[in-house]
C-alpha distance (Angstrom), angle and dihedral (degrees) to the residues before:
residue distance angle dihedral
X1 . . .
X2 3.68 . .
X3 3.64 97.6 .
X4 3.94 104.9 41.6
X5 3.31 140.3 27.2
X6 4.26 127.5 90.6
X7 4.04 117.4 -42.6
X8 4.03 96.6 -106.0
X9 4.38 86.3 70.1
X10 3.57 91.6 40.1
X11 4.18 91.3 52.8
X12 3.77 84.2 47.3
X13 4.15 89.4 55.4
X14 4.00 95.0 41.1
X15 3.45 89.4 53.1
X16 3.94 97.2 46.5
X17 3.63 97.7 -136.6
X18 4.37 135.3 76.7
X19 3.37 127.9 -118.2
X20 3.79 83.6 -101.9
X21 4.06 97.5 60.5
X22 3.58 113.9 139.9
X23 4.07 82.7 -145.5
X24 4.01 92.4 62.0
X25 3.80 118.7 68.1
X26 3.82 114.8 -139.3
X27 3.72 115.7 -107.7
X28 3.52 96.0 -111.8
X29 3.67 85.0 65.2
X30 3.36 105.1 43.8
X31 3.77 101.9 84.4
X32 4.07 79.6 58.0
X33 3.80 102.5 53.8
X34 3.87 101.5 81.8
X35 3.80 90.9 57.2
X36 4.17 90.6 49.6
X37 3.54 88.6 48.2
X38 3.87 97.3 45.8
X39 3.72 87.3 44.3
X40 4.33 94.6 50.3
X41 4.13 76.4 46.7
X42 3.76 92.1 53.5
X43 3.64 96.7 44.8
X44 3.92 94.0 46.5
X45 3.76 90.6 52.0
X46 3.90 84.9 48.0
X47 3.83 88.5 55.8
X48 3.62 83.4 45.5
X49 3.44 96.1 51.2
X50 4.29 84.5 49.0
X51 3.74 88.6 63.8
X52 3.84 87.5 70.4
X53 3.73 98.0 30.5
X54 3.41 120.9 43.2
X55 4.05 127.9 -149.8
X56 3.48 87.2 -128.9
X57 3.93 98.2 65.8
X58 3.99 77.0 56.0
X59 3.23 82.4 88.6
X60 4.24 131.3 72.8
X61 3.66 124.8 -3.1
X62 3.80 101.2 -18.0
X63 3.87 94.1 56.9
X64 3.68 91.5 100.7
X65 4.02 85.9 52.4
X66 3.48 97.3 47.1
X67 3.53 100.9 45.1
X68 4.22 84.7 50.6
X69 3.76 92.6 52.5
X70 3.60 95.1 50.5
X71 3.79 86.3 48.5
X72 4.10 93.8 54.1
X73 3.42 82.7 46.6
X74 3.76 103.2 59.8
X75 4.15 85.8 35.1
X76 4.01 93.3 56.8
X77 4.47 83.2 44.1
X78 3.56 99.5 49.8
X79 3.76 106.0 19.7
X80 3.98 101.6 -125.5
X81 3.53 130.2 81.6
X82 4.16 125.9 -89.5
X83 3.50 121.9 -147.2
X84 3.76 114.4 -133.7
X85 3.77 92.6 -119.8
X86 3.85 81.9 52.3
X87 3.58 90.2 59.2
X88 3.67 100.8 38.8
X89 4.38 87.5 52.7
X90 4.12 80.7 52.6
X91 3.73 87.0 47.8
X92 4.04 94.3 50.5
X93 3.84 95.6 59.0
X94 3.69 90.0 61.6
X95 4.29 99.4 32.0
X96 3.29 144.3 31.7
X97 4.33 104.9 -116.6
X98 3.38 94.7 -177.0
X99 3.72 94.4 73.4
X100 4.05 83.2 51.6
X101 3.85 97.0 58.8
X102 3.87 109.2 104.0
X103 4.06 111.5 -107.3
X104 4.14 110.8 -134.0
X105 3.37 99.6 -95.2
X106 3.83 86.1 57.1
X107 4.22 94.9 51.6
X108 3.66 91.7 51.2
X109 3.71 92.0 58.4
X110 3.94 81.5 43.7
X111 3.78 95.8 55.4
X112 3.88 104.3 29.6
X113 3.89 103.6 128.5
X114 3.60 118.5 -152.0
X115 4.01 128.9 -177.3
X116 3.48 120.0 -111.7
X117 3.53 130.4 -147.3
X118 4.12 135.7 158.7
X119 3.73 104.3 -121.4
X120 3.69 121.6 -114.6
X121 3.86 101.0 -98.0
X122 4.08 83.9 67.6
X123 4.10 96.8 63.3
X124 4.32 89.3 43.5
X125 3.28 108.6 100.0
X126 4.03 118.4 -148.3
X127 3.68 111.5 -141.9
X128 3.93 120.5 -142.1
């Protein structure tokens, strides 16, 4: 019954899919789908972003540089700024950070303060 029939069939036909397409959301959805898809494009770009800093360096004395990379990274995709907790939530869908946190042994290495000083040889001047 392409031809006749009431309108709500015929809208069904012009459009070339049913009510029950997989390819059309359901309106009760619909006012949802721009935040799924902007949150799929945030955690791509995060994956991106992964590519050039790696979980890994998460971990030790480049955490802090890591974590700011990724981000710059998400601020230069998106145009607004992240938060690093932001970034470490995005992070925790996709890894465990747990196992990254530095055991005790680790943060005593981290924090153990020394005093510098240039030895003597530096401040002696050698005449010509």
């Amino acid at each position: 019954m392409k031809g006749g029939g009431g309108g709500k069939p015929r809208e069904e036909e012009q459009d070339g899919m049913s009510v029950h397409s997989p390819c059309k959301a359901p309106p009760s959805s619909a006012s949802s789908l721009p935040k799924e898809q902007s949150q799929v494009e945030l955690e791509l770009r995060l994956l991106e972003a992964l590519e050039i800093y790696p979980p890994v360096k998460l971990q030790g004395i480049h955490r802090h540089f890591v974590l700011y990379g990724l981000m710059e990274f998400l601020r230069r995709s998106f145009d607004r700024n992240f938060s690093s907790d932001e970034v470490l939530q995005l992070l925790d869908r996709f890894y465990n950070l747990e196992m990254l946190k530095p055991d005790d042994e680790e943060m005593d290495i981290l924090n153990h303060e020394e005093d510098f000083s240039l030895p003597q040889s530096f401040f002696v001047k050698e005449e010509p």
